[in-house]
N, C-alpha and C positions, 0 to 999 in steps of 0.2 A: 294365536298366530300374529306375528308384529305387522303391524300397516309399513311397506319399503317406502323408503320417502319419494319425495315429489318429483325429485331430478334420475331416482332410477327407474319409477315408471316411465318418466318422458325418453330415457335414455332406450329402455328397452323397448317402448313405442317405435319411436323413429329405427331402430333396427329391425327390429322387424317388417315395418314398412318396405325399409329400403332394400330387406333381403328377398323380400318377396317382388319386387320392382325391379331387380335385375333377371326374374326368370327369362322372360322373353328376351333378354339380349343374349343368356349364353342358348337358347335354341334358336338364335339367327346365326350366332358366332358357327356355333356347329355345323348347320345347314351348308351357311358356307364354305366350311373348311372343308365339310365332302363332298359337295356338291353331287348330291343321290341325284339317280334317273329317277329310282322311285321315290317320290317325297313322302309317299303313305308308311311303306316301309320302312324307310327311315325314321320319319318321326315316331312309330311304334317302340322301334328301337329305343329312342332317346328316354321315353316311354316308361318304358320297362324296366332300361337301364340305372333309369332318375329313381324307381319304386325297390328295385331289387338293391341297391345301395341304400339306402333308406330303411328297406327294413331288416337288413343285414346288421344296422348302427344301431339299431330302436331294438333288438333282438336282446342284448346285455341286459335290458331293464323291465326284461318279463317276470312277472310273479306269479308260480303256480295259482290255479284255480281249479274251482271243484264244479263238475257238473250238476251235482247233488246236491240240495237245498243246506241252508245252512240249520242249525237245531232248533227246533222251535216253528219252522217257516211249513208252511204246507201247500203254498201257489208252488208246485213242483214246477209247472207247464209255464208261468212267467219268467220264474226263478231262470228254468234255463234256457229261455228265450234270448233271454242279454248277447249269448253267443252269436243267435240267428243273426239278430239286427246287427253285429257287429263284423260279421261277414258279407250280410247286404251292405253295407255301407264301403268295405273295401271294394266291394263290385263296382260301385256307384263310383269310388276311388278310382277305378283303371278307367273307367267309362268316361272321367272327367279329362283326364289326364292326354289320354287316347286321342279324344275330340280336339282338346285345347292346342294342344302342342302339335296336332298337325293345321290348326289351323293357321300358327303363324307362318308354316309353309307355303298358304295360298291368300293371304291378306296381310295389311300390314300390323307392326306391331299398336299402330294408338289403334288401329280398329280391334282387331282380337281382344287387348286390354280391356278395351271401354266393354264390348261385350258382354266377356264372358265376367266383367263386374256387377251383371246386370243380378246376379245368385240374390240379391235380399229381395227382390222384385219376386220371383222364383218359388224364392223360400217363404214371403204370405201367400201367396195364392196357393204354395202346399201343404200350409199349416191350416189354411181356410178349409181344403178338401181333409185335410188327415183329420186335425184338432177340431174343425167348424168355426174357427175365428171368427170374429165377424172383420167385414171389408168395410172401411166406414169410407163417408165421400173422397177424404184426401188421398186415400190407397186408391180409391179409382183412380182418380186425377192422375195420380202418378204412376199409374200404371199405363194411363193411354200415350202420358206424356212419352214414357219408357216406350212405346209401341212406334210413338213418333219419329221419336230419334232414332230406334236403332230399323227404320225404314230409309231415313234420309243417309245414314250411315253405309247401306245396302245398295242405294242407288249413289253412290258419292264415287267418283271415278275421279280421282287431284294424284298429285302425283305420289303419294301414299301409297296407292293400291293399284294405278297402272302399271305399274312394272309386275302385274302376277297372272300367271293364266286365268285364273279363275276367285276372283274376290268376294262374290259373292258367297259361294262353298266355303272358305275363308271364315265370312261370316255368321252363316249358319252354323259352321260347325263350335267355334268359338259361345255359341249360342246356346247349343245342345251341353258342352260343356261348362254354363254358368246353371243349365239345369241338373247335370249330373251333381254338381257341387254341392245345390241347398236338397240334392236329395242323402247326399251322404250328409250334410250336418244332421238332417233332421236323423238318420238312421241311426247314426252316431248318440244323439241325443237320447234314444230311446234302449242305447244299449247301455248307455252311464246312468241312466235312472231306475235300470234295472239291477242296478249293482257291479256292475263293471269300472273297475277304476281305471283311469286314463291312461295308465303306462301299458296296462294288458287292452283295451282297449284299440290305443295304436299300433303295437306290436302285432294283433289280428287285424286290423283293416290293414297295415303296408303291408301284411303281409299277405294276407289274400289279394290284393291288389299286384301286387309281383307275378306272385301264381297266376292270375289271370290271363296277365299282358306275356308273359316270360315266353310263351309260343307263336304270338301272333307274329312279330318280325319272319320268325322262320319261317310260319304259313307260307307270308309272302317273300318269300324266297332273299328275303333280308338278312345277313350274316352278323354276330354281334361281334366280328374281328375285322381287323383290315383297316381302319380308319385311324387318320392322322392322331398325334398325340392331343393335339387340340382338342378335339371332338371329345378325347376319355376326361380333358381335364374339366370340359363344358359341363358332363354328365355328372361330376364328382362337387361339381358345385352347386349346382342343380340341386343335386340328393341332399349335401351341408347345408349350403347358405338357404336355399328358397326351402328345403321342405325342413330339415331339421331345426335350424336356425329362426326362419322366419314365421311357419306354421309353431313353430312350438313357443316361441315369444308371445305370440298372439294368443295362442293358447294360455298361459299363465296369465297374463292380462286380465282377462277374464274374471280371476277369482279377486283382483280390484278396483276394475274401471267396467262402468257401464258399456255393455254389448254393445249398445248403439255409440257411443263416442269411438268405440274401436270399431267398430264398421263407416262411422264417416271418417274417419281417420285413412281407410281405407281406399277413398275415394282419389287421395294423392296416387295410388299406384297405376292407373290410365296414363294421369298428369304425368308423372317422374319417367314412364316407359315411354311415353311419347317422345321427351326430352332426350333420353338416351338416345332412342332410334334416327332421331335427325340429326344428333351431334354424329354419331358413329356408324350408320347408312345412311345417311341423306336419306331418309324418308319424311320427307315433310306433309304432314297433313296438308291436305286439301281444305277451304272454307267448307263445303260443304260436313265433310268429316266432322271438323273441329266444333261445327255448328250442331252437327246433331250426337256429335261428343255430350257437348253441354245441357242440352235437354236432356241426356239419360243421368247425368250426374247428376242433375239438380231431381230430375225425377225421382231417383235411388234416395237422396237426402229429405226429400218431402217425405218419400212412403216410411224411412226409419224414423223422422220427427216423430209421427204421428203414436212412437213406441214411447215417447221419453214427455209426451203432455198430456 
């Protein structure tokens, strides 16, 4: 396989950063353009909508598979576990998705951002409990550091997050969502090592994740008709740019750039959604915000050092 050169890994870097960097501005665009009673409802909606487009597009590029061991193989019970773990891991998908995206409804977008960035924090302390990692000093460190900031972040009231009923929930939920995340990598993980290649791979998680979500809206008495043209073209970019586009940029990366340079790489998307959010709502962090922003970013980039010395 040829090494791509240097300007179209950077090239496909920086797009994917930046596709994944506008999510939160088109589920603020959306918000706005319906301005739901229900913001739970709604966001489900957006939800669902974002997954079931998603894996409508990712559907083209499925490759039969066999439940049955391949000739030779006799771990039957591993053999066709790949599938299990790659249905958990869509679960963990809608779980993520569910959380995050309604939390930009109740917090602003640099806090959700910074938050739910918090996934590599996440993801050693569950690779400690799944794998047994060991936790050496600097993952503590930066893990309390991470504990710090997203406390100051929770109590930070600037004009960011006073404009929301409820910013804290916001928070949390954004939070629960950076957990859903590093549980789908990791499930994800265990479903590619068990033989599952990544196009069938995605094609079961967005699509289990579709299934998931595809009722909840209605539960709550949520319609997936009636809404401005906006909102449909918010949701269709959503599905393109941040998940097709920018998860799968990120994705291929992978098999040339160290995990860790593309997780700090990562760290611009807090920064860039922030940017956005004050250019085009006036949501300007608050000091306090911005302050315990940065101890979680720095905290995040401490604990992945510690993968790359």
């Amino acid at each position: 396989m040829i090494q791509p050169s240097r300007w179209r890994l950077t090239a496909v870097l920086i797009t994917g950063i930046l596709a994944v960097s506008l999510t939160a501005v088109w589920i603020r665009l959306a918000i706005d353009a319906a301005t739901p009673e229900h913001k739970v409802g709604f966001s489900l909606f957006l939800a669902a909508a974002r997954l079931i487009c998603a894996a409508v597009i990712v559907l083209p590029a499925w490759k039969g598979f066999r439940l049955s061991p391949l000739s030779g193989e006799v771990d039957n019970t591993r053999y066709n576990s790949r599938i299990y773990y790659a249905i958990a891991a869509g679960i963990c998908l809608a779980a993520h998705f569910a959380t995050w995206i309604t939390s930009v409804a109740y917090t602003s977008i640099a806090a959700a951002t910074v938050l739910v960035n918090t996934n590599p924090i996440w993801t050693g302390l569950l690779s400690w409990v799944w794998y047994g990692e060991r936790l050496t000093r600097q993952r503590i460190v930066a893990i309390f550091l991470a504990l710090v900031g997203g406390v100051i972040i929770a109590l930070a009231n600037g004009s960011g997050s006073s404009n929301y009923d409820s910013p804290m929930l916001g928070n949390a939920l954004a939070l629960l969502g950076a957990i859903m995340f590093s549980l789908y990598l990791i499930l994800g993980l265990q479903a590619q090592q068990r033989g599952l290649n990544t196009s069938n791979y995605i094609a079961i998680a967005y699509s289990t994740a579709a299934l998931c979500l595809l009722p909840l809206p209605l539960l709550t008495q949520t319609s997936y008709l009636g809404y401005p043209p906006l909102v449909y073209l918010c949701v269709l970019l959503m599905a393109v740019m941040s998940q097709i586009v920018g998860h799968t940029s990120l994705n291929w990366l992978v098999r040339w750039l160290s995990p860790t340079l593309i997780s700090l790489s990562l760290l611009f998307e807090p920064v860039i959604a922030s940017c956005l959010g004050a250019m085009f709502f006036q949501e300007i962090p608050s000091l306090n915000l911005l302050f315990g922003g940065g101890i979680i970013l720095i905290a995040i980039a401490l604990f992945l050092r510690q993968k790359s010395v």
